[in-house]
N, C-alpha and C positions, 0 to 999 in steps of 0.2 A: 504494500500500500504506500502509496506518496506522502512523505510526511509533507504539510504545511505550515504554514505558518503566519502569522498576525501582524499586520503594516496598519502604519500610521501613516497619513501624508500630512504634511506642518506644512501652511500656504497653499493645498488643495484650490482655492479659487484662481488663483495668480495664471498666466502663462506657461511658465513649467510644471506648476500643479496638476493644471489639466493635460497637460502631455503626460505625466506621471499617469494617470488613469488610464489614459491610451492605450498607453506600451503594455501596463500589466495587464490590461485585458488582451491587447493584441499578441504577445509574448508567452501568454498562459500562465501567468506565474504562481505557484502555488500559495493561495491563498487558503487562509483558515478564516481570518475575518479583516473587515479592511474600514479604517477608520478616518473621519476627513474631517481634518483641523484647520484652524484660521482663527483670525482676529474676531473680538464680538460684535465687532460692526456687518460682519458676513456671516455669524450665526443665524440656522435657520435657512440657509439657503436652501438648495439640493441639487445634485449635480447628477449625471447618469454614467452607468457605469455596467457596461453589460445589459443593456436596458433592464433596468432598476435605478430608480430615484434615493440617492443615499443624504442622508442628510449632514448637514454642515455642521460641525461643532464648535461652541467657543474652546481656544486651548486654555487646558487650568494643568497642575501640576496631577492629579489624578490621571490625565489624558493618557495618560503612557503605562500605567498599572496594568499588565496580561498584553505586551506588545512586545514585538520580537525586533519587528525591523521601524525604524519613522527614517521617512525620506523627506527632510528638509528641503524647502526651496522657500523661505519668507523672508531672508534678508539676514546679514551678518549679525544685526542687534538684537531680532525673534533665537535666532540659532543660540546665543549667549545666553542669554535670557531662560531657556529651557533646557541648555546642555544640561546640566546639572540632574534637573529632576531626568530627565529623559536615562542617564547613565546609571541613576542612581535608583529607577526602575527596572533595570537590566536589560534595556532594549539596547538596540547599535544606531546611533545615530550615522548616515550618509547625507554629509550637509553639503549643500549647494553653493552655499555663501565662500567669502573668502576670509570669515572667520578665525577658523583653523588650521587654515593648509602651510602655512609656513613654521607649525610649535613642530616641534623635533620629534613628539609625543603621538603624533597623527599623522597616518599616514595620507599620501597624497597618490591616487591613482586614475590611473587610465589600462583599465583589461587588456588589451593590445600589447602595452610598453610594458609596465610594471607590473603583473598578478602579485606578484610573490610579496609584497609590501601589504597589502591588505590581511597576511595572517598576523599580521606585528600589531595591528589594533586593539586598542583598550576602552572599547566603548564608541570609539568618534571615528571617522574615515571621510577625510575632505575630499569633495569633487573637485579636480581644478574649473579655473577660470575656461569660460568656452575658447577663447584664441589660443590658450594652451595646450588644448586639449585635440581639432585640429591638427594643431602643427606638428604635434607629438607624435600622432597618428600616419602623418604622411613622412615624417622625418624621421622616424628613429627606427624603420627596418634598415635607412640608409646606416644610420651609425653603427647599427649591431655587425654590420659588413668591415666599414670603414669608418673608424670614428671621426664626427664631425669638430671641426676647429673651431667654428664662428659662425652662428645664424644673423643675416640680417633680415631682420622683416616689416612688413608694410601691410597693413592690416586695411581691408573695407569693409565697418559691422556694422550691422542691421540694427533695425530700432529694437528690433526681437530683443533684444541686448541689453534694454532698459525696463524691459515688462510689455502687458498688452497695451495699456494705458498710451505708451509710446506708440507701438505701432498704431492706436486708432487717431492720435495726434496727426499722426504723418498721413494718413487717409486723409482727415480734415481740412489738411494745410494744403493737400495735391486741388480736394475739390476747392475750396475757396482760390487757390491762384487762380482755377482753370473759368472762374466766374470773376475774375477782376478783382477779387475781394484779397484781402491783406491775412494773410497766414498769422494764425497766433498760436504759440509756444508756449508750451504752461511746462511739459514735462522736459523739456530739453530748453536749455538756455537759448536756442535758435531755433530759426526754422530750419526744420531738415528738409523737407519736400524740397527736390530740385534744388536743393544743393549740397554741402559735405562741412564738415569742420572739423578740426583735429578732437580727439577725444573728449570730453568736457569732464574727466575725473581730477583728482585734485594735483595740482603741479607741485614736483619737489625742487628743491631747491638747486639741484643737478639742470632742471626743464624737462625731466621727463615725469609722464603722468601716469597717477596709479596705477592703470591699464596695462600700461607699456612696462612696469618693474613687476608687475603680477609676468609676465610674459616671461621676464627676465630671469626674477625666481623661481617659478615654479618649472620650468622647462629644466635646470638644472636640479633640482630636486628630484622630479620626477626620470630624468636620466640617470640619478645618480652620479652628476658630473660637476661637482659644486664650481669648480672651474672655467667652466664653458663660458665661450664669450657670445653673448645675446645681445642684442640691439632692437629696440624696435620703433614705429613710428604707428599711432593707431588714428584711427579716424572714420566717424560719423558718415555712414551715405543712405543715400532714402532707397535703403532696400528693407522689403518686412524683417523677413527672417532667416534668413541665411549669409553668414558672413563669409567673407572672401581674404585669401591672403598671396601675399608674392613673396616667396621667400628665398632668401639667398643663400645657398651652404657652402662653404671654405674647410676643405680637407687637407691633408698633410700629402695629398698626391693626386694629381687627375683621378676622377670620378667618369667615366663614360655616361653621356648620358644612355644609351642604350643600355646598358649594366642596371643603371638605375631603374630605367623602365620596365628592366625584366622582373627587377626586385619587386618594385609598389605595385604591379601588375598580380601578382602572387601573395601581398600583406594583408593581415587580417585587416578587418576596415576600411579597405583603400578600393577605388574604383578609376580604374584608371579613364581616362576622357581625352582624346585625344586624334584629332583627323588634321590632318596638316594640311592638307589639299584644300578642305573646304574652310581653313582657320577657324576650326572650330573645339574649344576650351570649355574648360567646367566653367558654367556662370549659376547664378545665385536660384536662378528662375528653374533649373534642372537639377538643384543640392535640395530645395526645398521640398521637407515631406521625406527625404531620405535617410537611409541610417548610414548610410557609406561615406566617408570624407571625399571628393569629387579632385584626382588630381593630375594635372597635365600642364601642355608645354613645356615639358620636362627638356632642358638646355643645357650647353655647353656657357658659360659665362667669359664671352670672351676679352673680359676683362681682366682676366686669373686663370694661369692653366689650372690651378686644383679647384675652379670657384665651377656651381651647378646650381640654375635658378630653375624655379619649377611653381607654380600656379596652384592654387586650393579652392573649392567653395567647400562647404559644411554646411549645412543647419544647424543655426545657433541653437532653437528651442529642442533639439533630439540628441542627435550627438554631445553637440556642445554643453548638455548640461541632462535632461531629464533620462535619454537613454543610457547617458554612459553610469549616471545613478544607478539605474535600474541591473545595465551590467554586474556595476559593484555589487548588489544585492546578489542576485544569478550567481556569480562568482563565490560568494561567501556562502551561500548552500551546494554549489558544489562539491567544494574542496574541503565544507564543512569546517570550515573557521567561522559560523557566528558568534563563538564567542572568543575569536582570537587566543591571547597570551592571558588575556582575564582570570581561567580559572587558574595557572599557576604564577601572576605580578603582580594580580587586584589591577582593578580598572582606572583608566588615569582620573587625575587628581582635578577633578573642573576646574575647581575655586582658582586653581594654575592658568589655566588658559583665561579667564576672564578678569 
């Protein structure tokens, strides 16, 4: 018989929430019973789910009593706010946020790159950031080959990337241009419709912006290359939901592109896209709705004999963040780490992380 097991979704109304619903019904995931959380302003909803109307819950510190897995997606101060009680329930928190992906203490995964990191878990298992996550995807069967020296990259994300709230912003602002009428921005400091702007996260004092050292960090973590030299440049464009990236990779020796294409051709995750004749490349419009990172134009850089640029889209709402959760989830009844190093290190210490 299948054993199952008991899920909470934290932010169930949001964007990745309801992708979070999708995948486990689309995915089959074994479920025993399935719980859906949110703020008290969205208590009382009901959302469907396998057609069945489930209802909304306000989250209280009870919420998590007889739960095995909560799949986080409300925000890095809901995630803090309820680690605690959630660990101290004995459930496994898979947070969304970028909360906890950088404590030494929690693990940081992508099922592709890193499995083996997710049995070190003490309760908590961060999802990277969606540009991370991506890049990671399409770059690091390269490195397991030939280790990479230096990523450079240049990011195009979707409003996906700020919640729904954004993407219906950016509807709003397309129709009002297309009536003469003046675009108004409530959730994004600009208007996005028809046009771009560099990231709007907060700037350090180096110039570069959260987004862009979430990139930086976590790519080396997640490699296990604390080393690795990262760059990135990110930036705003009016696509829903599917981000896009150009990335540059610098090895210690010509890379073939053909080499390369034979590899990401064969990587878990990776779909390769690619017709030279007709110039035709992964764009956002064909990643959207998919689970597969979309990647080609896969190049010789001939600006560096060892330099190999190559092309991504993603779905920011699947990949980028709700399916590669639900992975993590999959992953840890597989291999039968839900409760990690827990039963023999005791669970990590919250009050530490917050």
């Amino acid at each position: 018989m299948t054993k199952t097991y008991r899920v909470a979704v934290l932010g169930a109304t949001g964007a990745v929430g309801t992708e979070l619903l999708a995948l486990l019904a689309e995915r089959h995931f074994p479920l025993a019973d399935l719980k859906l959380l949110a703020s008290p302003r969205s208590a009382g909803q009901t959302l469907n789910f396998m057609g069945n109307a489930l209802p909304v819950e306000a989250v209280t510190a009870e919420s998590f009593n007889d739960v095995d897995l909560v799949l986080a997606s409300a925000g890095g101060s809901t995630s803090k706010a309820w680690a605690e009680a959630i660990v101290a329930a004995g459930a496994v928190m898979i947070d969304n946020s970028s909360a906890f992906r950088m404590h030494p203490e929690v693990p940081l995964v992508v099922p592709e790159v890193n499995p083996q990191a997710a049995a070190t878990h003490r309760g908590i298992i961060a999802n990277p950031n969606c540009t991370t996550i991506l890049m990671a995807v399409a770059t690091y069967p390269l490195h397991q080959v030939q280790p990479i020296q230096r990523i450079v990259a240049a990011t195009y994300q979707s409003a996906s990337g700020a919640g729904a709230r954004a993407m219906e912003e950016v509807k709003q602002q397309a129709a009002a241009l297309l009536k003469g009428e003046p675009p108004i921005a409530e959730v994004f400091p600009y208007p996005l419709a028809f046009n771009l702007f560099p990231h709007n996260s907060k700037l350090d004092a180096s110039g570069y912006c959260e987004e862009e050292m979430k990139m930086v960090n976590e790519s080396r973590k997640i490699f296990g290359a604390p080393d690795l030299r990262v760059t990135a440049t990110c930036v705003r464009v009016p696509v829903l939901r599917a981000h896009s990236e150009a990335i540059n990779l610098e090895f210690d020796q010509p890379f073939e592109p053909s080499r390369a294409r034979a590899i990401l051709s064969q990587a878990p995750g990776v779909k390769l896209v690619e017709d030279w004749q007709a110039n035709y490349f992964p764009m956002p419009i064909d990643a959207s709705g998919q689970d597969e990172v979309l990647v080609g134009r896969i190049r010789q850089d001939i600006s560096h004999p060892c330099g190999l640029e190559l092309w991504l889209c993603g779905d920011q709402i699947r990949k980028g963040a709700a399916l590669n959760a639900v992975q993590i989830a999959e992953l840890l009844i597989q291999r039968e780490w839900l409760k990690g190093v827990a039963v023999s290190s005791g669970r990590v210490e919250v009050e530490s992380l917050v």
